[in-house]
C-alpha positions, 0 to 999 in steps of 0.5 A: 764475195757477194754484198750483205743486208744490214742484220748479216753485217750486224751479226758478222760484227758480233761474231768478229768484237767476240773473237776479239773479246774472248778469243772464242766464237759466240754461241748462238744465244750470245749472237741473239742477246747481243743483236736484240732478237726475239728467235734463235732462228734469225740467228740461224737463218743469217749465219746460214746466209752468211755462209753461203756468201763466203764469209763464215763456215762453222764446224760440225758437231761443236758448240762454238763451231764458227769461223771467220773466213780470213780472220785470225780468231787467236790475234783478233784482226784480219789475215794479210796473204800472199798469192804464190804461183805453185812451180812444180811437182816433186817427186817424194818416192824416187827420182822419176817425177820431173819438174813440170811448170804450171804457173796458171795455178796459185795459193793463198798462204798467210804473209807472216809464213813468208816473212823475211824469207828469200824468194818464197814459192809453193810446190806439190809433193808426190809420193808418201816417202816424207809422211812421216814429216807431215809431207804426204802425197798432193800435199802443197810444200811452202819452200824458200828458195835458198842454197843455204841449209842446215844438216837435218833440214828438209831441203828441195834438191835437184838431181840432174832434171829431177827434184826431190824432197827429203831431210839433208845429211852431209858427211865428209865424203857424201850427201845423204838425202833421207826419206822419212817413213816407216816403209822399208821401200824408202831408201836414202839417196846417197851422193857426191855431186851433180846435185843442187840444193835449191830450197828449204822447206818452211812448213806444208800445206794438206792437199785438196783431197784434206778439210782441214783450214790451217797449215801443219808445222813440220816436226822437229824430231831431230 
């Protein structure tokens, strides 16, 4: 992030104690009261500054639209992240996406995410056969690498060479792995062996092609 002159780190402080205060952001005339200005448009000119620098963005159409950049308005103090390689891809539809090593690319995620989990890694989802549990395709899938699961978990499995992401059912004589969506043309994966379960699935998190600036929980809806 670039350096800020001394009004922007004044207003960035106003906007931070407010957040801890009240739990909500300034509007523009509590930012101008409580720096001692004149003109809304100081105000205006120095969010638009620090926007630019990386340090807010503010939401369009709302009254009280701004936001801290790796901040938690909610608890008032700074989000503490983890980077995480993004190991592969997984095949959400069928079983014809391989796993790909890519380790140049990384993702911030919040460190309370991964608290107490057992080797935490992100992974990309393709295909839209789990949208229904909120995993939609070129969605980031945070995983925890386990063998330990639960019926009704969704879990990464390994078939042969070939990943896949669905919800686990186990049976006296098979492994079901269930896909989650309302198309017909999702069908479930039925086994008995040569399968591996590697990972369960923590939460997801929206694609590139989503503005959205937090994770979405995966439904319980079992």
């Amino acid at each position: 992030m670039q350096t800020l002159e001394g009004r922007e780190q004044k207003i960035l402080s106003i906007i931070k104690a407010y957040f801890i205060d009240y739990g909500i952001s300034p509007t523009l005339e509590q930012i101008r009261s409580r720096l001692e200005v004149k003109s809304i448009n100081t105000i205006t000119r120095n969010l638009k500054s620090l926007e630019h620098k990386g340090y807010i963005f503010r939401r369009r159409h709302a009254k009280r639209n701004i936001e801290i950049v790796g901040f938690d308005q909610k608890k008032g103090k700074t989000v503490s992240t983890v980077s995480l390689p993004i190991i592969a891809s997984v095949g959400c539809d069928d079983l014809s996406i391989y796993t790909r090593e890519s380790h140049d690319e990384l993702l911030e995620v919040d460190s309370e995410l991964i608290e107490g989990k057992n080797n935490p890694v992100v992974i990309r989802a393709i295909g839209d056969s789990m949208n229904d549990a909120g995993i939609n395709n070129g969605d980031y899938v945070l995983i925890e690498q386990t063998e330990n699961v639960n019926d009704n978990d969704r879990v990464v499995a390994i078939i042969d060479d070939m990943v896949t992401v669905k919800k686990l059912q186990r049976t006296e004589k098979a492994t079901i792995l269930w896909p989650e969506s309302k198309d017909s043309k999702y069908k479930p994966i039925v086994l008995r062996s040569n399968f591996k379960i590697t990972g369960k699935v923590i939460c997801t998190i929206p694609g590139n092609n989503v503005n959205v600036s937090e994770v979405v929980p995966i439904k319980e809806d079992y």
